[in-house]
Wavefront OBJ file of the C-alpha trace (Angstrom):
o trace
v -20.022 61.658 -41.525
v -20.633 62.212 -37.799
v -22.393 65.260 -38.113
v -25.378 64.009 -35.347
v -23.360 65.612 -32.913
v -20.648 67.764 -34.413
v -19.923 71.394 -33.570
v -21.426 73.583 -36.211
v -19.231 76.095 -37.675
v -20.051 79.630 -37.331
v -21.113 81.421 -40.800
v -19.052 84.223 -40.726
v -16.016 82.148 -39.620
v -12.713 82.297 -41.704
v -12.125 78.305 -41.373
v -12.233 77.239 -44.391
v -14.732 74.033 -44.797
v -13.413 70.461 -44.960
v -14.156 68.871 -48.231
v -16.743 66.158 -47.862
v -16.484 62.471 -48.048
v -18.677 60.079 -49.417
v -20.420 57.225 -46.749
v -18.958 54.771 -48.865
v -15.798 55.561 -50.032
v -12.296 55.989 -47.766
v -10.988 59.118 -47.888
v -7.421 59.506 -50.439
v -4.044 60.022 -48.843
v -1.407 62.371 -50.480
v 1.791 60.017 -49.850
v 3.781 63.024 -50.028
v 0.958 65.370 -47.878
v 0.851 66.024 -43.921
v -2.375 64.648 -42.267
v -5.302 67.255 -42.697
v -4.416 70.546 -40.583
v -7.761 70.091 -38.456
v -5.509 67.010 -36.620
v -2.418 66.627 -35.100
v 0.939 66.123 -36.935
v 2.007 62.479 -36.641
v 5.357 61.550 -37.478
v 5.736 58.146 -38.529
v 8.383 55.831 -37.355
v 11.007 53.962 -39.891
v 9.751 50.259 -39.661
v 13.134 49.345 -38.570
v 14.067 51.371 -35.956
v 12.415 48.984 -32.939
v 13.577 45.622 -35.097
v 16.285 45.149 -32.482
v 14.201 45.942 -29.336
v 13.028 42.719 -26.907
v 9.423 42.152 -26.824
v 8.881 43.653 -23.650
v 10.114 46.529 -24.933
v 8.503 47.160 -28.011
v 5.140 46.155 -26.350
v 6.107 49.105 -23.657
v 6.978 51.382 -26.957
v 3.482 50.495 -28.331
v 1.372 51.673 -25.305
v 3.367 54.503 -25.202
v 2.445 55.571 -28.584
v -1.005 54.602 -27.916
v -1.167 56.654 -25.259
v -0.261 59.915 -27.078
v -2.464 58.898 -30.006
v -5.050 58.543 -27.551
v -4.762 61.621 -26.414
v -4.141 63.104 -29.893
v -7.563 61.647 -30.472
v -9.302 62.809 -27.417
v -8.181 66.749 -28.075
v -10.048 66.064 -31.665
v -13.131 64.898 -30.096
v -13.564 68.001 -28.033
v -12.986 70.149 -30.873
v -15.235 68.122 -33.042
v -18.359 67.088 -30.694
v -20.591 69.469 -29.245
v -20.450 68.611 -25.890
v -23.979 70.103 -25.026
v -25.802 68.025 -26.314
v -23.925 64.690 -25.481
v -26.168 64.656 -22.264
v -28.796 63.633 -24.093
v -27.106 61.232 -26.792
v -27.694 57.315 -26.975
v -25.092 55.732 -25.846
v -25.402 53.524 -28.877
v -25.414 56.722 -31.435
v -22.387 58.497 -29.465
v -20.396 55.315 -29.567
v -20.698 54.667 -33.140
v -20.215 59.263 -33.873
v -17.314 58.648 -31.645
v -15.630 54.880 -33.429
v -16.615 57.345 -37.319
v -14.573 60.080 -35.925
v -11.994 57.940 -34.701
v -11.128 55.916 -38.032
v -11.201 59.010 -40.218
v -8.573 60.611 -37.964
v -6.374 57.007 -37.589
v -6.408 57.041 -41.768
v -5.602 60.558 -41.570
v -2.726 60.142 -39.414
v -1.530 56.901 -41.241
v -1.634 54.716 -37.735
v -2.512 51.456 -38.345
v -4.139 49.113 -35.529
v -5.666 46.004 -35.272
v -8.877 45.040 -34.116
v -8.051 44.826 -30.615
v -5.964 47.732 -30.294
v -8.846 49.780 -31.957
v -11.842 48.497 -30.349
v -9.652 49.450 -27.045
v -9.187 52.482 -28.214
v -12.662 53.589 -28.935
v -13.692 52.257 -25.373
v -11.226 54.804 -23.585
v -12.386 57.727 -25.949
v -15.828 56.697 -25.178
v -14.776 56.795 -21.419
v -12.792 60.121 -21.715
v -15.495 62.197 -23.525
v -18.651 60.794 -21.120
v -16.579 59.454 -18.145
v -13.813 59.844 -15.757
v -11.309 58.468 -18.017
v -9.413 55.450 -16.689
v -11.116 55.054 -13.723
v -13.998 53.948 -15.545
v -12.475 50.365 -15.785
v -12.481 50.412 -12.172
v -15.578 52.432 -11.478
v -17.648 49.358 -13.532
v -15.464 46.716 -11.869
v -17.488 45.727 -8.792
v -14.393 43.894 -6.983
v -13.335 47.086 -6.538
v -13.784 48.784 -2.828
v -11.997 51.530 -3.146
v -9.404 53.212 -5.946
v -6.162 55.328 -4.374
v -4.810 57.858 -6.955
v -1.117 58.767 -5.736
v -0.290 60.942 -8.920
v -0.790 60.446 -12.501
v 1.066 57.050 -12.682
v 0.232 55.191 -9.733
v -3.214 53.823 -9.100
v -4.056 51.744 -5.821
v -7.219 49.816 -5.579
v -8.684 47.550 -2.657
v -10.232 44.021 -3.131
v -11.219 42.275 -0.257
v -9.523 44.217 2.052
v -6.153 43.938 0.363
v -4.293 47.148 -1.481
v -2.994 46.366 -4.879
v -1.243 48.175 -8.091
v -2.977 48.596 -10.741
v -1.829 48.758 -14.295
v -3.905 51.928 -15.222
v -2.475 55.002 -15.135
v -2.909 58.943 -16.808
v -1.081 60.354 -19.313
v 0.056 62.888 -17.012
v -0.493 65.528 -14.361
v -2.347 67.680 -16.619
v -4.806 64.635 -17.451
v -5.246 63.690 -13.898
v -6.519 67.291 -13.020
v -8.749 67.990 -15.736
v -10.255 64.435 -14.743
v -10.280 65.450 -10.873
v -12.105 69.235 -12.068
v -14.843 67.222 -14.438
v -15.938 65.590 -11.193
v -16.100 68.635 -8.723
v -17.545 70.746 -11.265
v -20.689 68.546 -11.864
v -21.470 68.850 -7.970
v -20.701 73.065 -7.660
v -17.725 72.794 -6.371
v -13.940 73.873 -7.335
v -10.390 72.597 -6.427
v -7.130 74.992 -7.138
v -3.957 76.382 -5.544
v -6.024 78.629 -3.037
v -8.584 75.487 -2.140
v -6.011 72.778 -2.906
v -8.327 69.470 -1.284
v -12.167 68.995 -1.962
v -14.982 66.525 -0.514
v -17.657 65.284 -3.475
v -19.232 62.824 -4.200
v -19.880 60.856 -7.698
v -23.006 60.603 -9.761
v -23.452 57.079 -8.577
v -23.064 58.053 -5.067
v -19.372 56.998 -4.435
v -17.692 59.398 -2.175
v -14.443 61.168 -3.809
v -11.801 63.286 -2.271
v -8.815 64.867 -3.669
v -5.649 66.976 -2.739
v -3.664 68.759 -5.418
v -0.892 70.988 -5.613
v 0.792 72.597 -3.785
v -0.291 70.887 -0.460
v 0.359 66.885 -2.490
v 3.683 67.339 -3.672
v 4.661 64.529 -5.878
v 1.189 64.660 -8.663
v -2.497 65.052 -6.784
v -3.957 62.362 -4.259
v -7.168 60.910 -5.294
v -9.668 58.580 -2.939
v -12.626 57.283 -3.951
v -14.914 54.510 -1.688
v -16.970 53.032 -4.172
v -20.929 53.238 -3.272
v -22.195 50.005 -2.857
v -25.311 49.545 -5.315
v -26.700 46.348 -3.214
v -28.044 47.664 0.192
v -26.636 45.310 2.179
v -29.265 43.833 5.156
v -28.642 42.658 8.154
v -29.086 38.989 7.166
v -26.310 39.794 4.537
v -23.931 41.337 7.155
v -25.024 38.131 9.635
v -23.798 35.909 6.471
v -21.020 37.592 5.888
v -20.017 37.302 9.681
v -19.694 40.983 10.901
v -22.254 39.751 14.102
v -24.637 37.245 14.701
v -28.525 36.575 14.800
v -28.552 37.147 18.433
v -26.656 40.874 18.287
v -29.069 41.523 15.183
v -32.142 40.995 17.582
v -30.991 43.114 20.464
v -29.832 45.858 17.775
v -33.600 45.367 16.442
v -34.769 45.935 20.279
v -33.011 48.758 20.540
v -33.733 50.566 16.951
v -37.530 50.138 17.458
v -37.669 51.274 21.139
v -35.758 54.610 20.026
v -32.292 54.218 21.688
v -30.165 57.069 20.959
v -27.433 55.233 19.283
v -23.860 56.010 18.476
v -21.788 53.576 16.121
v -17.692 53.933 16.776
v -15.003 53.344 14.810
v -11.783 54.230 12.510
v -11.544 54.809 9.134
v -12.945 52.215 6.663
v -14.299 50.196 9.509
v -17.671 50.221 7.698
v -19.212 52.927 10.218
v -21.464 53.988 7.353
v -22.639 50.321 6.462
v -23.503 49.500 10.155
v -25.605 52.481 10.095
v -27.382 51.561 7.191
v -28.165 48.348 8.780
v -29.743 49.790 12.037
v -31.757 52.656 10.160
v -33.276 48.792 8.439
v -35.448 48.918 11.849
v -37.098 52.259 11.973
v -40.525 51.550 11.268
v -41.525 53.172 8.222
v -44.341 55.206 9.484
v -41.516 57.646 10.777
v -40.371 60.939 9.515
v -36.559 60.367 9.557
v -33.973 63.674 8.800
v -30.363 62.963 7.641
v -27.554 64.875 7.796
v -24.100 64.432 6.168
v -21.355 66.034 4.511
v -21.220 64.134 1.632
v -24.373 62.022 1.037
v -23.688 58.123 1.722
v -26.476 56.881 3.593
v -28.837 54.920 1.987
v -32.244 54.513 3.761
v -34.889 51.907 2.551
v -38.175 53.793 4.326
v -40.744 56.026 2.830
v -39.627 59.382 4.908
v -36.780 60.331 4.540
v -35.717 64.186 4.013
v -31.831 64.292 3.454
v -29.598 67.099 3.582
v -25.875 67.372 2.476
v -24.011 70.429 4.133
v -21.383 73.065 1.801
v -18.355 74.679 1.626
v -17.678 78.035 1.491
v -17.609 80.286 -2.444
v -14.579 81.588 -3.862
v -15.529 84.937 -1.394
v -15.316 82.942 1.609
v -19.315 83.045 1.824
v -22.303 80.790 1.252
v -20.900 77.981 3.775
v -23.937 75.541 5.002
v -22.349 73.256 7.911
v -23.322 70.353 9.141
v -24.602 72.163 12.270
v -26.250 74.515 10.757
v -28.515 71.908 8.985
v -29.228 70.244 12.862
v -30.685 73.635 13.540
v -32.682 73.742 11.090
v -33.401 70.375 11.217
v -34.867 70.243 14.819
v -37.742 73.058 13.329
v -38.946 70.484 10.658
v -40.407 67.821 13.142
v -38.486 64.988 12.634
v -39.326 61.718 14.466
v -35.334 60.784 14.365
v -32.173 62.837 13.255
v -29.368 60.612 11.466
v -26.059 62.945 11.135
v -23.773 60.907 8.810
v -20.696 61.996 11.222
v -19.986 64.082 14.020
v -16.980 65.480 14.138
v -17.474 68.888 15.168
v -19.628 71.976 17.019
v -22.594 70.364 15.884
v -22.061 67.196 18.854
v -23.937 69.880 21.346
v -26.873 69.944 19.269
v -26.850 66.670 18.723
v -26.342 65.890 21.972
v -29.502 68.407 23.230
v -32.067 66.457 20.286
v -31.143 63.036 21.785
v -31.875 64.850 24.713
v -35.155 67.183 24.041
v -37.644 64.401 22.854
v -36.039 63.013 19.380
v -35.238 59.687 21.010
v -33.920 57.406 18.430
v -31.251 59.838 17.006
v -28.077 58.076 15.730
v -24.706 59.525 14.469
v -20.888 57.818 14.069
v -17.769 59.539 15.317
v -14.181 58.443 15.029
v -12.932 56.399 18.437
v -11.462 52.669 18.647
v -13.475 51.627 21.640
v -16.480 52.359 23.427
v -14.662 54.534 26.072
v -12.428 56.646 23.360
v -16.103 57.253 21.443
v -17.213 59.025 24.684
v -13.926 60.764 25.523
v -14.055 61.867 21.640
v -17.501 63.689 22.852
v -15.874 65.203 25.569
v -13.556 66.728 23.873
v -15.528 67.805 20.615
v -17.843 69.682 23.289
v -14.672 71.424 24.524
v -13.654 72.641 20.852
v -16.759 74.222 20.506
v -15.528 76.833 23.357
v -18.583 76.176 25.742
v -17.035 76.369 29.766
v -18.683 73.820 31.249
v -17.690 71.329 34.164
v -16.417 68.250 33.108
v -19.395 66.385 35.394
v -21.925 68.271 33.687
v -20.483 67.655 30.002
v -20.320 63.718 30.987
v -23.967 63.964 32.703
v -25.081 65.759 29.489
v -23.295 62.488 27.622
v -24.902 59.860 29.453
v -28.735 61.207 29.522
v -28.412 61.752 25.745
v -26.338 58.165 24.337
v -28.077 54.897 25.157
v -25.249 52.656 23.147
v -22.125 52.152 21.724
v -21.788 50.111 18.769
v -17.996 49.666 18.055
v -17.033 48.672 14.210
v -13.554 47.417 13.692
v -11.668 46.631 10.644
v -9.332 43.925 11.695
v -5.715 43.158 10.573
v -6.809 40.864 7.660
v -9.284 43.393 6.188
v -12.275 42.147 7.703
v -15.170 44.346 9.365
v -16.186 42.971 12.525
v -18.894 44.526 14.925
v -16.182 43.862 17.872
v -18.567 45.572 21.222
v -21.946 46.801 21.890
v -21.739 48.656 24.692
v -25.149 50.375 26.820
v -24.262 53.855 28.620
v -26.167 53.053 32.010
v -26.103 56.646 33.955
v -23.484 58.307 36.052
v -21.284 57.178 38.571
v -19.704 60.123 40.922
v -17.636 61.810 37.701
v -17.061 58.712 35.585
v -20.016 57.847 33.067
v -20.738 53.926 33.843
v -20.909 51.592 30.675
v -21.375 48.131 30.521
v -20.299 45.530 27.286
v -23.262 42.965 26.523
v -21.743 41.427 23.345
v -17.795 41.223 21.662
v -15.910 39.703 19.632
v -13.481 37.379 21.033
v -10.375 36.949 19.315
v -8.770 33.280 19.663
v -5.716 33.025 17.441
v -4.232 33.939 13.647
v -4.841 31.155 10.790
v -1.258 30.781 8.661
v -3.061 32.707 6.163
v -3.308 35.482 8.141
v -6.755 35.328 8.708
v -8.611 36.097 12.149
v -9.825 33.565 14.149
v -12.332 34.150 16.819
v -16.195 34.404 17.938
v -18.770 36.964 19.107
v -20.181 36.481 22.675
v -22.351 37.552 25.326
v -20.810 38.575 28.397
v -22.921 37.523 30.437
v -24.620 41.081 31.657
v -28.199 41.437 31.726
v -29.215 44.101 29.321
v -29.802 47.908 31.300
v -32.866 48.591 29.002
v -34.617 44.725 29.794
v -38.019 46.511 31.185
v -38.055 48.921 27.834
v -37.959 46.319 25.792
v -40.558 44.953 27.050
v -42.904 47.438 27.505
v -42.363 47.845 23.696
v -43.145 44.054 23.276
v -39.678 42.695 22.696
v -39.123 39.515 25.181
v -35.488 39.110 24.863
v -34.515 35.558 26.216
v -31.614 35.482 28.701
v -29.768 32.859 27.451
v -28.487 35.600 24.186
v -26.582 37.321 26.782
v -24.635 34.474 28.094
v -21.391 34.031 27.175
v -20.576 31.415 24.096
v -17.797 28.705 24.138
v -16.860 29.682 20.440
v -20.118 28.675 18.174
v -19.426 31.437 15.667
v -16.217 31.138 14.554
v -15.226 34.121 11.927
l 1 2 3 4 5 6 7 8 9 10 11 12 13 14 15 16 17 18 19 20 21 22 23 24 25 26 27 28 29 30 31 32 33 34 35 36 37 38 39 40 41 42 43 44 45 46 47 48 49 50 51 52 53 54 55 56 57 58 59 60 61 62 63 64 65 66 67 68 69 70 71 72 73 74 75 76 77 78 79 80 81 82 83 84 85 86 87 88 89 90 91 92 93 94 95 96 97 98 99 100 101 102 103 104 105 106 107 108 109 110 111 112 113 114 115 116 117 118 119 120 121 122 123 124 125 126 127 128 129 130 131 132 133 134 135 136 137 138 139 140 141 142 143 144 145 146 147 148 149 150 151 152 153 154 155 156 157 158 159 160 161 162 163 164 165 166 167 168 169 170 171 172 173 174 175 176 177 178 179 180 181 182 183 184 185 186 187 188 189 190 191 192 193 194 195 196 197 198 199 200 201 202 203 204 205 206 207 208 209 210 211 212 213 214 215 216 217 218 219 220 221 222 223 224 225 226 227 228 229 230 231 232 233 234 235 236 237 238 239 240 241 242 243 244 245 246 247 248 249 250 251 252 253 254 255 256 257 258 259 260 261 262 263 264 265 266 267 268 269 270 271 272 273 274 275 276 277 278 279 280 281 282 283 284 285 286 287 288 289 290 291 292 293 294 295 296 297 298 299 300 301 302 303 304 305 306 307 308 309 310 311 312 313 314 315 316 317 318 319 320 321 322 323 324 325 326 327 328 329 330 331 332 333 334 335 336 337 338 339 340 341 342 343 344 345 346 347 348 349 350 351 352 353 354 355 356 357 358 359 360 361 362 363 364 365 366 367 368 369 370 371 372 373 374 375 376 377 378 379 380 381 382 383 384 385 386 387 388 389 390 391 392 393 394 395 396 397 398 399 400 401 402 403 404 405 406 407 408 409 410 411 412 413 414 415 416 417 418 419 420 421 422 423 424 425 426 427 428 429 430 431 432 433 434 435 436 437 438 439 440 441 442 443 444 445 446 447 448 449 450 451 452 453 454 455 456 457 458 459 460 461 462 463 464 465 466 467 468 469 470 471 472 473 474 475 476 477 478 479 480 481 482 483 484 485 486 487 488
């Protein structure tokens, strides 16, 4: 039985060989006998000690014991599998090795479960051994936005915008770390006491982060933001209600003519997404470079080179940063430069491509309104430890960004493309900006749902004659402000 995939035992080792069993016979159970030595010692329960117990709680005693058989079961597997060549297993063949290994240790252990309880079983073995564990279930559950570890025994997820419990949980502390370390090992990277949080990302894409000990205090923090598998386009995002047909054609506009473009906004206001959405536009003829710290973006055209920077080894060396990849970037003749997020040194180098002949650059920074994203600039450029004078910083601003796209996530968990704002030059000090579309809140449903409607404000477009010299006749009327059409 199950030897497809077993370990094989060494020839010179002093274990002394199980005895075999025949395919079609169950194996015989001394009464009187402990399980076989290879497996855990079970200790069955008199019958009667939960008779007087309510339902809830025997059905709480049951998991329980599940749980540490499960577990019992899962230490068994990675003694008996060889895990090197489970890469390349069927899924078909491993789940069947795994459901063989499974009953021989229940009947060894003298635990009897039904169907249910069994078939259950072998699923979360399955998931254990190949997987992440529990959060498989909510890996494969595609109502799931994001999952919010806070310790072994509490599990957050998001659906729809709304946080909720869920009733997964780990065994323990131990379990939750060995789960976290499976993950950051398979991307080259390592979590512990003297690098206690790690960015990574998941073999589907997702992007995962995670804080342990000593820095989280009560069990390690977990986040993941599930990778969406559909790209969503901009029709979907139209449908959906985040803007309307009218801000999708100026955004079009000013994609194709190369506006250097910066899209604002806080965390989980679907920065990323909107950026997915414009990079829709870039004509596919161009070579396009991207740049993140943990790979999210997920461009439809031909040409794309992507890079994905790294931390530093255990000896403090080998770091790659985000600017260093701009650097080298700018030598490898890219038409446009996508960098996932700026949030550091690298904003002056950005800032110098936008403004050095790779027009159509486009990054997202953290900022809740078109104003905050440029202050944000200002003051990243001043972290960075270059003296210059505020006028030339915020001339330096305004030659390189053409517009603001703000992304909000509103108080009932919906995204909203709230402002698109053009950077039209200088003013004395002050760098002049003007909003041509927004999002115009009207009032709160009794569900607690947003009411309101995007709008023109009624300003004429800065970058009218570049549009049309590129062939994009924008009519007038798209800029004028609405009476409440779209309603959210």
């Amino acid at each position: 039985m199950f030897s497809r995939y077993k370990k094989t035992t060494p020839k010179n080792s002093a274990a002394p060989a199980p005895a075999p069993v025949a395919a079609n016979t169950a194996p015989v159970i001394d009464a009187t006998s402990h399980a076989m030595d290879s497996h855990p010692k079970v200790t069955r329960r008199p019958a009667q000690a939960d008779t007087f117990l309510a339902p809830e709680e025997k059905h709480k005693k049951r998991q329980e014991r599940l749980s540490e058989i499960r577990l019992e079961l899962h230490k068994l597997l990675l003694d008996s599998l060889n895990l090197a060549v489970l890469d390349h297993a069927a899924e078909g063949d491993l789940r069947h090795e795994i459901a063989a290994i499974t009953d021989e240790a229940l009947s060894d252990m003298s635990v009897v479960l039904n169907r249910t309880e069994r078939n259950q079983l072998n699923e979360e073995l399955f998931d254990e051994v190949t997987g992440l564990g529990p959060l498989e279930p909510l890996l494969r559950d595609d109502t799931v936005n994001d999952i919010l570890v806070n310790g072994p025994q509490q599990i957050f997820v998001e659906r729809d915008g709304k946080l909720e419990l869920s009733p997964i949980t780990f065994k323990d502390e131990k379990h939750l770390l060995r789960i976290i370390d499976k993950i950051v090992s398979a991307v080259g990277r390592r979590v512990d006491e003297s690098n206690p949080y790690v960015d990574a990302r998941l073999l589907d894409g997702s992007r995962f982060n995670a804080m342990v000990s000593p820095i989280a205090v009560d069990g390690s923090l977990v986040s993941i933001r599930k990778f969406k598998k559909e790209k969503l386009a901009i029709d979907d995002l139209v449908n959906f209600g985040a803007f309307t047909e009218e801000m999708a054609a100026y955004l079009q506009a000013a994609v194709a003519t190369r506006l250097n473009i910066i899209v604002s906004g806080g965390t989980g206001s679907g920065k990323t997404t909107a950026l997915n959405a414009l990079s829709s536009f870039i004509d596919n003829s161009e070579r396009i470079l991207t740049i993140e710290d943990t790979a999210e973006l997920q461009l439809q055209q031909t040409h794309v080179g992507r890079m994905e920077s790294r931390p530093a080894n255990v000896e403090g060396k080998g770091a790659v940063t985000q600017r260093d990849c701009l650097k080298n970037a700018l030598r490898m003749r890219p038409d446009r430069i996508i960098v996932g997020e700026t949030r550091g040194e690298e904003v002056i180098d950005m800032l110098q491509a936008m403004n050095t002949g790779h027009d159509g650059s486009m990054t997202t920074i953290h900022a809740n309104s078109a104003r905050d994203g440029v202050s944000r600039l200002e003051n990243m450029i001043a972290m960075t430890g270059i003296e210059m004078p505020i006028k030339a910083v915020r001339s330096q601003i305004a030659a390189a960004v053409n517009l603001i796209v703000q992304v909000s996530r509103l108080q009932d968990g919906s995204r909203r493309m709230t402002s698109i704002t053009e950077i039209t030059g200088m003013e004395g000090d002050v760098i002049s900006m003007q909003e041509v579309f927004k999002f115009q809140r009207t009032g709160l449903t009794p569900e607690n749902k947003i009411l309101g409607h995007f709008t023109g404000t009624g300003v004429r477009t800065h970058f009218n004659e570049r549009f049309k010299m590129w062939g994009y006749e924008l009519p007038a009327s798209i800029f004028e402000p609405s009476a409440g059409g779209h309603h959210s």
